[in-house]
C-alpha positions in Angstrom: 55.6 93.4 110.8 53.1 91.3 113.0 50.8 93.4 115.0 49.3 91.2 117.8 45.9 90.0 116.0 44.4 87.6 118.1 43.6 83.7 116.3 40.5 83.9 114.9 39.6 80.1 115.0 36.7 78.7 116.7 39.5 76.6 119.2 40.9 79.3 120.4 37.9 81.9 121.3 37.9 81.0 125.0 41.3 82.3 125.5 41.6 85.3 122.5 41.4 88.1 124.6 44.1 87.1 127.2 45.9 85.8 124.4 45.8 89.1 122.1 46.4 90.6 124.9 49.7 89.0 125.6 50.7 89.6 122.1 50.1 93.1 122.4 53.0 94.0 123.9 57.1 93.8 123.2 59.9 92.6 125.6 63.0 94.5 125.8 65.1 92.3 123.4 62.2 93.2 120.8 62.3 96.9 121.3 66.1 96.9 121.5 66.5 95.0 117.6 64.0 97.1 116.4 66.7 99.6 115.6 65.0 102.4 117.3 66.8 105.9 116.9 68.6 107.0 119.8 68.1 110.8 121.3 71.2 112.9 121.5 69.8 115.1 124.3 67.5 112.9 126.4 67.5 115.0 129.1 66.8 117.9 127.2 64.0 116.5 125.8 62.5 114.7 128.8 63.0 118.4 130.8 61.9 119.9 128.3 58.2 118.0 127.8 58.3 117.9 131.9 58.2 121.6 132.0 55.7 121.8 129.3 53.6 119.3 130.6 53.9 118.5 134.7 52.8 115.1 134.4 51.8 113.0 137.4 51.5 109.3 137.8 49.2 107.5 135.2 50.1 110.1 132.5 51.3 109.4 129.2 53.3 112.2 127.4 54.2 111.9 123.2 55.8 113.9 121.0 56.9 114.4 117.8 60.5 116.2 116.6 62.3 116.8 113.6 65.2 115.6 112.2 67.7 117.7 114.4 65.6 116.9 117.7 63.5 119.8 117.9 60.1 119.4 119.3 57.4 119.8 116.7 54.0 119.2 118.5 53.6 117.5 121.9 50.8 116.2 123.6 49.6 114.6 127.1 46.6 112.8 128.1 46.1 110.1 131.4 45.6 106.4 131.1 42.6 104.8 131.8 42.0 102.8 134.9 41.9 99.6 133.0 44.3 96.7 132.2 47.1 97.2 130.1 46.6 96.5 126.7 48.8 97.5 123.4 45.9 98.3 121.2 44.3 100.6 123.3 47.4 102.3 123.9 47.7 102.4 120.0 44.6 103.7 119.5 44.9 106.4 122.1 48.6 107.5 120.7 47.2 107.5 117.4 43.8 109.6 118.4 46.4 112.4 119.9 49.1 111.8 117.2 46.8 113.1 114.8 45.1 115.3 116.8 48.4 117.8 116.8 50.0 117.0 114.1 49.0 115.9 109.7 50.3 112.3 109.3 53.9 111.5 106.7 52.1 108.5 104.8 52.8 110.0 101.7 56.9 109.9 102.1 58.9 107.2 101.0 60.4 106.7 104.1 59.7 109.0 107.9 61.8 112.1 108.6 60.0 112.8 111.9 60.5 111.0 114.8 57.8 110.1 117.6 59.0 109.4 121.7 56.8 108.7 124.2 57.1 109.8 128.0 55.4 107.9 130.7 55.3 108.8 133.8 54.4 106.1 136.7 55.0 104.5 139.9 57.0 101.3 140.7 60.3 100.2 139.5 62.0 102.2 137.1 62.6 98.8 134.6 60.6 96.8 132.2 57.1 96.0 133.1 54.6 94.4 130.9 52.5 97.9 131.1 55.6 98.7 129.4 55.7 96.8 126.8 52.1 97.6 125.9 53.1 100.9 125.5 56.0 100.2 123.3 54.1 97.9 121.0 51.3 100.7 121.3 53.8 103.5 120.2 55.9 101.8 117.0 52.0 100.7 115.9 50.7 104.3 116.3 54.2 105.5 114.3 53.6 103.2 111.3 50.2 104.4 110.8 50.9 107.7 111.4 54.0 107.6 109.1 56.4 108.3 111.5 60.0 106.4 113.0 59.2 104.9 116.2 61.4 106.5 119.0 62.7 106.5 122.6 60.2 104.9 125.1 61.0 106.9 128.6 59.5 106.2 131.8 59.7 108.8 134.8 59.1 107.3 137.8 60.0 108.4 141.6 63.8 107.4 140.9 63.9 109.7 137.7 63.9 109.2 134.0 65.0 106.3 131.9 65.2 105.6 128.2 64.3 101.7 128.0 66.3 99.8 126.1 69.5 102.2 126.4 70.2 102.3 129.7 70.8 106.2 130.2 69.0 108.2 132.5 68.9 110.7 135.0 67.6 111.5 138.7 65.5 115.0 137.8 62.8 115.4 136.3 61.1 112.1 137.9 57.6 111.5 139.1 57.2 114.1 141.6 59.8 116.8 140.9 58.9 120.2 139.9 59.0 121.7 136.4 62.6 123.3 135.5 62.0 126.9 134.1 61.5 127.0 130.3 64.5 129.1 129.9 66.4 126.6 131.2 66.3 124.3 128.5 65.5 127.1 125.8 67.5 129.5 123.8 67.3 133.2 125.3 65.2 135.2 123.5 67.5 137.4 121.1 68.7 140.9 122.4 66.8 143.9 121.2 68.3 146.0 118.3 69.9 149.1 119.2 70.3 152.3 117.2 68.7 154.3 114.7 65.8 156.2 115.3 63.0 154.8 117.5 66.5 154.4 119.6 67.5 158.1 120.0 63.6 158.6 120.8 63.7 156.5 123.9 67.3 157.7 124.8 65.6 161.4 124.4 62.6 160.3 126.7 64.6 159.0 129.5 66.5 161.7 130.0 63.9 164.3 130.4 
């Protein structure tokens, strides 16, 4: 895997930072032959991390789920005013990626899956801010021991999974939070009988 390290010869110090910079980053056909997992329920899990977190322009949502798509830990944070760059993307995926939730290093191979939300303005395709954020996600994954997944952006037209081409008007940039409950289970129906049962039933009738 190459990771973006910028030249370290004496020729090319002038232009190393633009350069690493530019490296830093991956273009759709990258991202799409990576092989990265696709979601079953992207709108659930987009709806689901839009409820949880009502992020505005300029904030960056991950998350990590299991194998059957549940979420596991989730955490948001905004970007910094500053220009995009894939390892300071890395770095601050990886600072909150550890921050909620003990790293997989130890397994052979990952069994939990990170996806990364970002919501922004502009055009709802590819943008080299992007692509710093893709190359900052599957970096943050392999040192976190986790599969790199879906990269989703939510901007005023709604959601999109890059690389797939699915997505959905609502949630988008500005929309409100759904209600949790609807994108959760109910909670389960209370027992009835025995009893604690025949208490109340004898208290409500007096």
């Amino acid at each position: 895997m190459t990771f973006g390290f910028a030249p370290s010869s004496a020729a090319s110090l002038p232009t190393s930072a633009s350069a690493s910079s530019a490296s830093r980053l991956l273009e759709p056909a990258e991202w799409t032959s990576a092989g990265i997992p696709l979601l079953v329920s992207p709108r659930e899990v987009v709806s689901g991390l839009h409820s949880r977190h009502r992020p505005r322009p300029s904030t960056a949502i991950v998350a990590v789920l299991d194998p059957e798509e549940r979420l596991l830990a989730s955490a948001s944070f905004a970007r910094r005013p500053a220009p995009a760059d894939g390892w300071m993307f890395r770095n601050a995926l990886l600072s909150q990626l550890r921050r909620i939730i003990p790293h997989d290093l130890r397994r052979r191979s990952p069994v939990r899956t990170a996806v990364l939300v970002y919501c922004r303005e502009g055009d709802p395709g590819w943008t080299e801010e992007d692509g710093a954020w893709m190359w900052g996600l599957r970096d943050a994954c392999t040192l976190h021991g986790l599969r790199c997944g879906a990269y989703i952006t939510l901007t005023h037209d709604g959601w999109n999974v890059l690389g797939e081409g699915r997505g959905g008007r609502r949630p988008n940039a500005h929309s409100s939070p759904e209600p949790f409950g609807l994108s959760e289970a109910p909670p389960p129906l209370p027992r009835t009988g025995g009893a604690v049962s025949e208490v109340l039933r004898r208290a409500a009738a007096r």
